[in-house]
C-alpha positions in Angstrom: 174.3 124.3 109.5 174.9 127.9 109.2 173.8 129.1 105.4 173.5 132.5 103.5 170.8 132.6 101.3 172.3 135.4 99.1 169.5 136.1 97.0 167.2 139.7 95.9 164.0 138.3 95.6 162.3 138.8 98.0 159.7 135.7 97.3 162.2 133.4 96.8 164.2 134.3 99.4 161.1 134.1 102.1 160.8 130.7 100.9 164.3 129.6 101.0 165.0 130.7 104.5 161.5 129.3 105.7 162.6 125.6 104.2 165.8 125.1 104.9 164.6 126.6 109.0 162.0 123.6 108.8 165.0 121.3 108.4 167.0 122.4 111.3 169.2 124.8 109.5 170.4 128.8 110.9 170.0 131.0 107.7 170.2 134.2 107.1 169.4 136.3 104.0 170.9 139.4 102.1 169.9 140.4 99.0 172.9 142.5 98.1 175.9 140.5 96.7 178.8 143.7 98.1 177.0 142.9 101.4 176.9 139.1 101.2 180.9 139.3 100.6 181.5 141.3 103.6 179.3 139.2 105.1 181.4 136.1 103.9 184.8 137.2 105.1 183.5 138.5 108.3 181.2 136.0 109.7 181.3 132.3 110.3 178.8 130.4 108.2 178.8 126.5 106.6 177.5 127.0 102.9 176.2 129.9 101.0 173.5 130.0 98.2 174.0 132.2 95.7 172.0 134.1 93.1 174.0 135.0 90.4 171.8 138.4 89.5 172.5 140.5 92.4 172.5 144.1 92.8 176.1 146.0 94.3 178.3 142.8 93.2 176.9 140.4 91.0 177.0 136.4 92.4 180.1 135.8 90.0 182.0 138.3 91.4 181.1 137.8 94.8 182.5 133.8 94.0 185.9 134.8 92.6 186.4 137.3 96.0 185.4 134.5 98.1 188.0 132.0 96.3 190.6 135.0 95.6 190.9 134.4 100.0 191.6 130.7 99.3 188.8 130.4 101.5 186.9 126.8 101.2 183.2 128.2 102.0 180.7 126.0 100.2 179.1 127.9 97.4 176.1 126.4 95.4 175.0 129.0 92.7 171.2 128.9 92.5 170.0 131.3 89.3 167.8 131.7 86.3 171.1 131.6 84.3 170.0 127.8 82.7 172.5 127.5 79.7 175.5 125.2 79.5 177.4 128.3 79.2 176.5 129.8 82.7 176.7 126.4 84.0 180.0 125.5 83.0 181.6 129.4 83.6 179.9 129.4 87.3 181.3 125.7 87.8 185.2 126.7 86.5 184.7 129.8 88.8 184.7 127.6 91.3 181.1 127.1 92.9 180.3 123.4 94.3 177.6 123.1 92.5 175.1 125.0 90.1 171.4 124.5 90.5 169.0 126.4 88.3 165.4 128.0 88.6 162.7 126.7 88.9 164.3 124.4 91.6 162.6 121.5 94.2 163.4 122.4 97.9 164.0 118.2 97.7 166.8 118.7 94.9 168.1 121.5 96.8 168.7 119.9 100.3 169.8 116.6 98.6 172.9 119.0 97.0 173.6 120.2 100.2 174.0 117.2 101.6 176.2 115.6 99.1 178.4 118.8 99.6 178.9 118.4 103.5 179.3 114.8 103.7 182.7 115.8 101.1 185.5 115.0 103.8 186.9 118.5 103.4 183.8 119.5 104.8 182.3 117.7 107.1 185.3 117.0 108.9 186.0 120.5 109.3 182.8 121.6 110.3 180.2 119.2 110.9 180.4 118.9 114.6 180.1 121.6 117.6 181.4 120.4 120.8 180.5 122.1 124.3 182.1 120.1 127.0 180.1 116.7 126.4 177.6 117.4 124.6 178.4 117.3 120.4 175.8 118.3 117.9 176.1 116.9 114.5 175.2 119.1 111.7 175.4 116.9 108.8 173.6 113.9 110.6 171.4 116.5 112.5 172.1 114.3 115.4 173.0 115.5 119.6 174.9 113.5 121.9 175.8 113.5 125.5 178.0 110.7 127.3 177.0 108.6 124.5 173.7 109.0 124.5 171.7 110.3 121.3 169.3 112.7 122.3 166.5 113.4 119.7 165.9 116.4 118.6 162.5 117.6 116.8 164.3 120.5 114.1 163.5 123.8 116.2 164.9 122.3 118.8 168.2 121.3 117.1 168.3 124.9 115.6 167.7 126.6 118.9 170.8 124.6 120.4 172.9 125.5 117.2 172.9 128.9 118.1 173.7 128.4 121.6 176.6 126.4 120.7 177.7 128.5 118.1 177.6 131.2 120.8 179.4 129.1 123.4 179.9 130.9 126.5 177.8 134.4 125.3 174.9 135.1 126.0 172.2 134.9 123.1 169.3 137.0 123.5 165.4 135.9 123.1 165.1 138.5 120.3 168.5 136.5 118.5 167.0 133.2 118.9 163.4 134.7 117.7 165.3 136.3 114.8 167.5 133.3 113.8 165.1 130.6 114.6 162.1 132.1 113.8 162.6 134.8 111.5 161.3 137.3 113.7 162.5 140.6 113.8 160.3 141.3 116.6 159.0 139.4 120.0 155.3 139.6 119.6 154.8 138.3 123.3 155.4 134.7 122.0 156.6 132.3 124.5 157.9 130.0 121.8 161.5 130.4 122.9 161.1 130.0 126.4 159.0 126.5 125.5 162.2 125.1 123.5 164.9 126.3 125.7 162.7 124.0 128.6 162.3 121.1 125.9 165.9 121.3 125.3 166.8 121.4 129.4 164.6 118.4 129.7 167.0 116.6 127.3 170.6 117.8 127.7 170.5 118.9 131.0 167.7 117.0 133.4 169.4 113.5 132.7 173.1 114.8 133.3 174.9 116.0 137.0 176.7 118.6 135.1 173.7 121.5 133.4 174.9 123.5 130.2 172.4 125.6 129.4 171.8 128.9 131.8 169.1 131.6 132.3 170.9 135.0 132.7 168.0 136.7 133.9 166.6 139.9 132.0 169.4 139.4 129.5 169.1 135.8 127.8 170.4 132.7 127.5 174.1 131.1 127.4 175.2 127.6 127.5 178.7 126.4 128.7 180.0 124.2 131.4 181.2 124.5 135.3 182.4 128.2 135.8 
């Protein structure tokens, strides 16, 4: 899945994005609420975490834009606000569910996958497809001619963005950023290793190869041109 951590600490924020990566997940983080609405109605994402103590547009406010566009967009509030109060005004505002600081990574990951297995969701937008090949984001599964591929969680995250990117190229520094959280390449040749891991098991058993090398530029996956 695609998720917006939209939270200002920094700390908490570092550790959010490097858990739910660990799992498999493509996250991204903004600590400003005005930017995480803009960010909302002009990008594609699965579920968004949301503080509600954010500078530029508070997290309630940035909630009643989002559902204002009758836009579905999973939203789990995740705040210091604890009292039945703020529970119940952030629930009626319509977030999918309101989780409260200090949290468990465990309690937060079980949440989300409560909220994608809804039917509204994960039929929507649990599966990419790219010619054969179908990645399954709320079993975090891969398939190709009906065979499951297994997918240690970089891996599965690496292909994500490919997928989501169907047919464009994504750069090393994109993959590094997304993947990794890297906003820089230090000479690693970490993405180079799991784009050959992942050719190894989508491509090497299959006549048809998806996933390209466009040399000096990046990477692309798609099928026969």
């Amino acid at each position: 899945m695609k998720i917006l951590v939209a939270e200002d600490d920094e700390e908490t924020a570092r550790y959010l994005k490097r858990s739910l990566s660990a799992e498999g997940h493509v996250v991204d983080v903004l600590g400003d609420g005005r930017e995480a609405l803009t960010y909302c109605l002009y990008n594609t994402c699965d579920l968004v975490i949301l503080d509600r103590m954010l500078p530029g547009l508070d997290g309630m406010a940035v909630l009643k834009a989002l559902r204002a566009t009758e836009r579905d967009l999973p939203v789990i509030f995740l705040t210091a606000l604890s009292g039945v109060d703020d529970r119940v005004e952030g629930l009626n505002a319509g977030s999918d569910d309101y989780l409260t600081k200090p949290f468990h990574i465990s309690e937060l990951l079980a949440r989300i996958g409560a909220i994608v297995r809804r039917p509204a969701v994960s039929e929507a937008k649990s599966t990419l497809r790219v010619e054969d090949l179908e990645l399954d984001l709320m079993r975090r599964s891969a398939r190709r001619q009906d065979c499951e591929i297994e997918l240690k969680p970089k891996e599965f995250a690496v292909l994500e963005v490919l997928m989501r990117n169907a047919g464009h190229i994504v750069t090393k520094a994109m993959l590094l950023e997304k993947v990794w959280d890297l906003n820089f390449d230090p000479g690693t040749t970490v993405v180079e290793t799991h784009i050959s891991n992942l050719r190894a098991k989508i491509d090497k058993p299959f006549d048809v190869k998806l996933i390209h090398t466009n040399r000096n530029f990046g990477y692309s996956i798609h099928g026969p041109r």
